[in-house]
KOLZA-561371 format. One line per field, with one value per residue (C-alpha): x, y, z. Coordinates in nm, 3 decimals. Example, Ala and Ser with C-alpha at 12.3 -4.5 7.8 and 13.67 -1.06 7.14 Angstrom:
! KOLZA-561371
px <- (1.230 | 1.367)
py <- (-0.450 | -0.106)
pz <- (0.780 | 0.714)
! end
This chain:
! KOLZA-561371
px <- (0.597 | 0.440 | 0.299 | 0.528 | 0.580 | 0.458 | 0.645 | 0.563 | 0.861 | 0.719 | 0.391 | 0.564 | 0.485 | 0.797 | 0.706 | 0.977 | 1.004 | 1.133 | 1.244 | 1.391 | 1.698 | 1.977 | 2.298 | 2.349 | 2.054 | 2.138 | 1.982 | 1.926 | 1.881 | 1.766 | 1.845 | 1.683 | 1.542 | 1.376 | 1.200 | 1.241 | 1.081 | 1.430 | 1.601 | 1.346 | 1.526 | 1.837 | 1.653 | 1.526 | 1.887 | 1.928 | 1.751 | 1.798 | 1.949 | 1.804 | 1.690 | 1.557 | 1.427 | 1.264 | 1.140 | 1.259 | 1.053 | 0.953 | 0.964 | 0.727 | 0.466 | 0.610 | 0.450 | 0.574 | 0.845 | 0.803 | 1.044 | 1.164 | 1.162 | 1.401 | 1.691 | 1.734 | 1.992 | 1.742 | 1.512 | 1.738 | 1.792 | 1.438 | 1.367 | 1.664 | 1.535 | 1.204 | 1.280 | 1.601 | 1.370 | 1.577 | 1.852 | 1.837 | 2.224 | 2.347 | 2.586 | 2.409 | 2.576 | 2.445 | 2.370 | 2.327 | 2.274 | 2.382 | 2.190 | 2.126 | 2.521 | 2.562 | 2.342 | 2.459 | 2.830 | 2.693 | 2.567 | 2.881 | 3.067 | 2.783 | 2.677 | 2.991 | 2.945 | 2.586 | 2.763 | 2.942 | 3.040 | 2.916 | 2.860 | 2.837 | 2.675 | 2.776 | 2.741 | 2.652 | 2.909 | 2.794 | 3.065 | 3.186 | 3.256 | 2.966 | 3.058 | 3.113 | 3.006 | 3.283 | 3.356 | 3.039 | 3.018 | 2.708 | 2.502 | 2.442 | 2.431 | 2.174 | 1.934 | 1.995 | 1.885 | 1.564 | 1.492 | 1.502 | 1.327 | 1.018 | 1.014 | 1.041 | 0.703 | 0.553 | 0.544 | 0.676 | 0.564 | 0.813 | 1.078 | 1.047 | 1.225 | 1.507 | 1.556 | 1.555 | 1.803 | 2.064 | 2.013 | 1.879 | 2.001 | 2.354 | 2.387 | 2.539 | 2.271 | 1.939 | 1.638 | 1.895 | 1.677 | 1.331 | 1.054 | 0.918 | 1.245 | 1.201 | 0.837 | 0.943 | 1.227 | 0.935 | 0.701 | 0.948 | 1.085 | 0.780 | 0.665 | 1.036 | 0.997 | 0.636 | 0.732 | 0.998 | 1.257 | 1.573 | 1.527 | 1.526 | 1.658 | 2.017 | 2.188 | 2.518 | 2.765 | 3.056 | 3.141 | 3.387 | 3.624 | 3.608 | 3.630 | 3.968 | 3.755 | 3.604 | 3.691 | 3.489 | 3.475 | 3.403 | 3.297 | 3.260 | 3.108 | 2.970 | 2.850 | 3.073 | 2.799 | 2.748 | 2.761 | 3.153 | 3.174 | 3.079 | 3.304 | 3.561 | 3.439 | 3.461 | 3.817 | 3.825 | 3.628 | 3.838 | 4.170 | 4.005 | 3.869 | 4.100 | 4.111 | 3.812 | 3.781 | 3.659 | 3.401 | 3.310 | 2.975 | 2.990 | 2.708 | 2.524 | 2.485 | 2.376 | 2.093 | 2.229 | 1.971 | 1.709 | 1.910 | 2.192 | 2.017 | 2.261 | 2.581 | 2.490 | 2.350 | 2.640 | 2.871 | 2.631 | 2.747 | 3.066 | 3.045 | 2.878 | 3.129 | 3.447 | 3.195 | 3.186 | 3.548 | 3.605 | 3.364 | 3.533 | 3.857 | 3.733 | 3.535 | 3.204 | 2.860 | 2.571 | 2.271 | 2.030 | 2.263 | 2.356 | 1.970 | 1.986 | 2.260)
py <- (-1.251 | -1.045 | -1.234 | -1.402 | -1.315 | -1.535 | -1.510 | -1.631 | -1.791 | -1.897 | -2.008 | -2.182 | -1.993 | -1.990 | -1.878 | -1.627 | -1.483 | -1.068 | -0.848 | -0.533 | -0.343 | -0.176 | -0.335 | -0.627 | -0.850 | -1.188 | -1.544 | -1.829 | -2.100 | -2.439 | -2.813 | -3.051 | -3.213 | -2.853 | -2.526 | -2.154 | -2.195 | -2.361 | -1.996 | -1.781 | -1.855 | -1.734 | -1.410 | -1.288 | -1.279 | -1.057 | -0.733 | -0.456 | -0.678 | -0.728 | -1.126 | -1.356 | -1.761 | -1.851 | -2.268 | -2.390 | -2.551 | -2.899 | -2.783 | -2.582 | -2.381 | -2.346 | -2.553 | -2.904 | -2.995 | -3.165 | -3.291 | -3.005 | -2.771 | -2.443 | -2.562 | -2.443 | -2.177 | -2.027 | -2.013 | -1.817 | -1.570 | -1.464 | -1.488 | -1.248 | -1.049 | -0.989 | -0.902 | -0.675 | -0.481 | -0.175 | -0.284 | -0.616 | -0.743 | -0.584 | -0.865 | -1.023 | -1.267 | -1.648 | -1.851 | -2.225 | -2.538 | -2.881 | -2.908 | -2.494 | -2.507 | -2.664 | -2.397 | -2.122 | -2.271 | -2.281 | -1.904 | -1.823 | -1.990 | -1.895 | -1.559 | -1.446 | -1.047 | -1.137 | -1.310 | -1.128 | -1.416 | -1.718 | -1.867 | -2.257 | -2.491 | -2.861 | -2.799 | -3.036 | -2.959 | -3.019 | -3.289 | -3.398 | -3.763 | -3.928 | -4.191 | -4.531 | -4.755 | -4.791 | -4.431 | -4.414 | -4.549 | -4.821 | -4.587 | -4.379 | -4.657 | -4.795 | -4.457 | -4.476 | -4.780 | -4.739 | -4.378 | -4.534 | -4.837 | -4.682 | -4.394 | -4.641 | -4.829 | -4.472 | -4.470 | -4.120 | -4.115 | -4.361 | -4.252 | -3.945 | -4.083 | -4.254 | -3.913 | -3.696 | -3.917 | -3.865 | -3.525 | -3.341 | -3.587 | -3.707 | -4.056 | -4.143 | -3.941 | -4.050 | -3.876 | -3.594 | -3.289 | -3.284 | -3.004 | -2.789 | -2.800 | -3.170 | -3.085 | -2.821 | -3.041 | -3.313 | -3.113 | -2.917 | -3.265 | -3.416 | -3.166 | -3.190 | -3.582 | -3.511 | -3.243 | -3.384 | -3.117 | -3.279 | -3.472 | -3.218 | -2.874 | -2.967 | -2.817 | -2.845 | -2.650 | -2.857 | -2.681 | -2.936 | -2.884 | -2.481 | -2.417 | -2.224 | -1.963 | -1.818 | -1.499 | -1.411 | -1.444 | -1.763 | -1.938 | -2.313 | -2.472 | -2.821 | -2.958 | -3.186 | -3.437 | -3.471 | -3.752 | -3.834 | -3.878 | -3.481 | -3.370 | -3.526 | -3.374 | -3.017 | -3.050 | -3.120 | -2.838 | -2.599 | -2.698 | -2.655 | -2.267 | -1.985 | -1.853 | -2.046 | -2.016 | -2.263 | -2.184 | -2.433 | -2.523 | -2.751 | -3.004 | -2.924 | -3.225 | -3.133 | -2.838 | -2.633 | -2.323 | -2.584 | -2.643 | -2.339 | -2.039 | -1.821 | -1.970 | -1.955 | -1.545 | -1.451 | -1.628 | -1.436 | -1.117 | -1.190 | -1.213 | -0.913 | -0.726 | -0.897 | -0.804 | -0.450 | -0.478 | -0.551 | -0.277 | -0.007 | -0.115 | -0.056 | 0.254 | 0.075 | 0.240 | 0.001 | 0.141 | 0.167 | 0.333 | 0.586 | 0.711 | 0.780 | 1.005)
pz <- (-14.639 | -14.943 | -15.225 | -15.431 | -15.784 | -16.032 | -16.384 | -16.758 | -16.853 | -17.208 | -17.063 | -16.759 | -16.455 | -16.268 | -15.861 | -15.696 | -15.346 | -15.408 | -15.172 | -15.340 | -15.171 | -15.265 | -15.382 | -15.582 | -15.592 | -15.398 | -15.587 | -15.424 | -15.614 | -15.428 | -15.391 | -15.579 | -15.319 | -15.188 | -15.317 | -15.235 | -14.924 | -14.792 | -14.793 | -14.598 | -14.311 | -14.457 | -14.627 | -14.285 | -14.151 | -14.421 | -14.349 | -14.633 | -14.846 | -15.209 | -15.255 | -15.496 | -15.483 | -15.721 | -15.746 | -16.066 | -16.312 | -16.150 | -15.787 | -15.537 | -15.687 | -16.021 | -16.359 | -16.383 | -16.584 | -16.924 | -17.168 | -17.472 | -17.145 | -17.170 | -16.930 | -16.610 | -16.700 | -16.976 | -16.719 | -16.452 | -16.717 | -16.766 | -16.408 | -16.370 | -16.662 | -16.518 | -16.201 | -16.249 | -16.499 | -16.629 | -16.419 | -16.628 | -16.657 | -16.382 | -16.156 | -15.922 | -15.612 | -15.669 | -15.343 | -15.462 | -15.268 | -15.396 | -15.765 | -15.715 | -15.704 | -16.056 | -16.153 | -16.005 | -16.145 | -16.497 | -16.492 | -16.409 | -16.664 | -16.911 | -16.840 | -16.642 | -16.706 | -16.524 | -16.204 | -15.915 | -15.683 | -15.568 | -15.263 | -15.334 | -15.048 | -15.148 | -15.507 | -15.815 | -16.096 | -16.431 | -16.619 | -16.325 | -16.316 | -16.123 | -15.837 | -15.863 | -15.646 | -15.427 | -15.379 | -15.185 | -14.789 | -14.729 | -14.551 | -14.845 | -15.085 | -14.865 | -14.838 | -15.207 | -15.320 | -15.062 | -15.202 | -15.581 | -15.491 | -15.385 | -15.663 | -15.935 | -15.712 | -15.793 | -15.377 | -15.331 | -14.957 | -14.912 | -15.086 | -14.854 | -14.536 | -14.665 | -14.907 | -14.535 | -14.371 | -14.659 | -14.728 | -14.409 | -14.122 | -14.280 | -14.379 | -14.017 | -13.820 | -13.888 | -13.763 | -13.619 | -13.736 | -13.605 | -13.588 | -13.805 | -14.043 | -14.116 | -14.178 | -14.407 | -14.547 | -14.589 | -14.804 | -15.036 | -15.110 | -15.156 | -15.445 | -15.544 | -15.672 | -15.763 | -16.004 | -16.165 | -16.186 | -16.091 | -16.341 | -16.645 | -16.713 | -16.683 | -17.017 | -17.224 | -16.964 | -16.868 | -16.557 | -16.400 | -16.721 | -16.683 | -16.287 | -16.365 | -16.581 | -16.275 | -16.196 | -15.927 | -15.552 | -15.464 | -15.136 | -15.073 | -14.764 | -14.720 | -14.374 | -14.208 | -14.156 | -14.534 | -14.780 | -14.758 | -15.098 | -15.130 | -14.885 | -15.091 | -15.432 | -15.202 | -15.166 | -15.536 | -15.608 | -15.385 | -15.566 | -15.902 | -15.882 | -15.895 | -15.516 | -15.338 | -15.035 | -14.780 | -14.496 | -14.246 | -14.165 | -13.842 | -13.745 | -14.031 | -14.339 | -14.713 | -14.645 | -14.387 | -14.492 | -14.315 | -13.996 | -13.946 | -14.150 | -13.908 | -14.068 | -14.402 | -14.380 | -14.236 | -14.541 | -14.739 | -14.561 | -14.582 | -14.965 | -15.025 | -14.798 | -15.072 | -15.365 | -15.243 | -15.208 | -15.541 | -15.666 | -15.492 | -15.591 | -15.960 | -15.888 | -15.939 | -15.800 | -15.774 | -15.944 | -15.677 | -15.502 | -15.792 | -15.818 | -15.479 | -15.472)
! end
């Protein structure tokens, strides 16, 4: 793994994993319960492809967040900026995983002539209506309530199993994922609720009222052994966007870049094979690939 970039983002440092290629640059943007380290499985099933992770302000190595921070989208765009260099606004294909969804939704919506498709793995969705109570099952409200509970204590090393068993097991499978993933899962999360990033950052978008804006290729997956409530709000989300389409991701739960890095490159492939599609179709040449002919 080569150094990772660090990047002034108005004297934030904002910490990115680059690897350069040709074609469109591919972002991964991560959950809020994780950091860029969650998609280096994913990147090395992805040889010769161009990729970017970068951990948001709050998470991983990057500076805490603080309130009057630049949102999360402001901060994609400079992160984008910096590392596309000259190239700077060309499209690029956005990988996002549940709150790295919503974001990856909002660039979309926001900067759409900087977007090429998305690939959207259980995604947040800005203005969407947030569950009540009774839309959610008992195991989750449960793992909840015992994940709040010991943040608002200040006890984040308790808050960290009950936050695992929702998000990396499933609510119904506790302690299914072991190893050095849960380890992994463990650590990203625990900086995650240290730093204080899901928590800020969010923005103005409305995404939920604007899905049928999108214009772009767009895939949806969520892991059958999610939260139910989000496999419903997938189904939502697939009626509400211009020409979804829906990939399966079998016995994964809410992070299946931890657990089934396999699946999820090879939805990435499959997305940059419809984006090139697309670009032949209207004649386009990526610019890489233009200097070297």
């Amino acid at each position: 793994m080569d150094e990772p970039l660090r990047i002034d983002v108005g004297g934030a440092v904002l910490v990115a994993d680059h690897r350069p290629g040709p074609g469109p640059l591919v972002v991964l943007l991560h959950a809020g319960v994780c950091d860029r380290r969650s998609w280096r499985a994913v990147t090395d099933r992805l040889p010769g492809v161009a990729t970017l992770a970068h951990d948001r302000r709050g998470f991983g190595g990057s500076t805490p967040a603080g309130e009057g921070d630049p949102t999360h989208l402001q901060d994609l765009r400079a992160v984008l900026d910096h590392v596309q260099g000259a190239a700077a606004g060309e499209p690029v294909v956005l990988v996002g995983s549940s709150m790295g969804g919503g974001l990856a939704l909002d660039a979309a919506l926001e900067l759409p002539e900087r977007v090429a498709a998305l690939l959207l793995l259980a995604p947040a969705v800005s203005g969407a209506p947030a569950p009540a109570a009774a839309d959610l099952d008992e195991r989750t409200l449960a793992l909840d309530a015992a994940a709040d509970e010991a943040l608002a204590r200040g006890d984040v090393e308790e808050a960290l199993e009950p936050c695992l068993q929702l998000w990396l097991d499933g609510p119904a499978s506790p302690g299914r994922v072991g190893g050095a993933v849960r380890e992994l899962a463990r650590d990203s999360a625990r900086a995650a609720l240290r730093g204080g990033g899901a928590d800020t950052g969010a923005g103005e978008v409305d995404a939920w009222s604007r899905l049928g804006e999108l214009a772009v290729p767009v895939t949806v997956a969520t892991g059958d052994l999610d939260v139910p409530y989000l496999l419903r709000r997938t189904e939502e989300l697939l009626e509400r966007v211009p020409g979804a389409r829906r990939a399966a991701l079998p016995g994964t739960a809410h992070l299946p870049q931890l657990e089934a890095p396999d699946l999820v490159a090879d939805l990435v492939v499959r997305l940059l094979a419809d984006v090139a599609a697309v670009g032949a179709a209207d004649g386009a040449v990526w610019p890489r690939e233009r200097a070297q002919t």
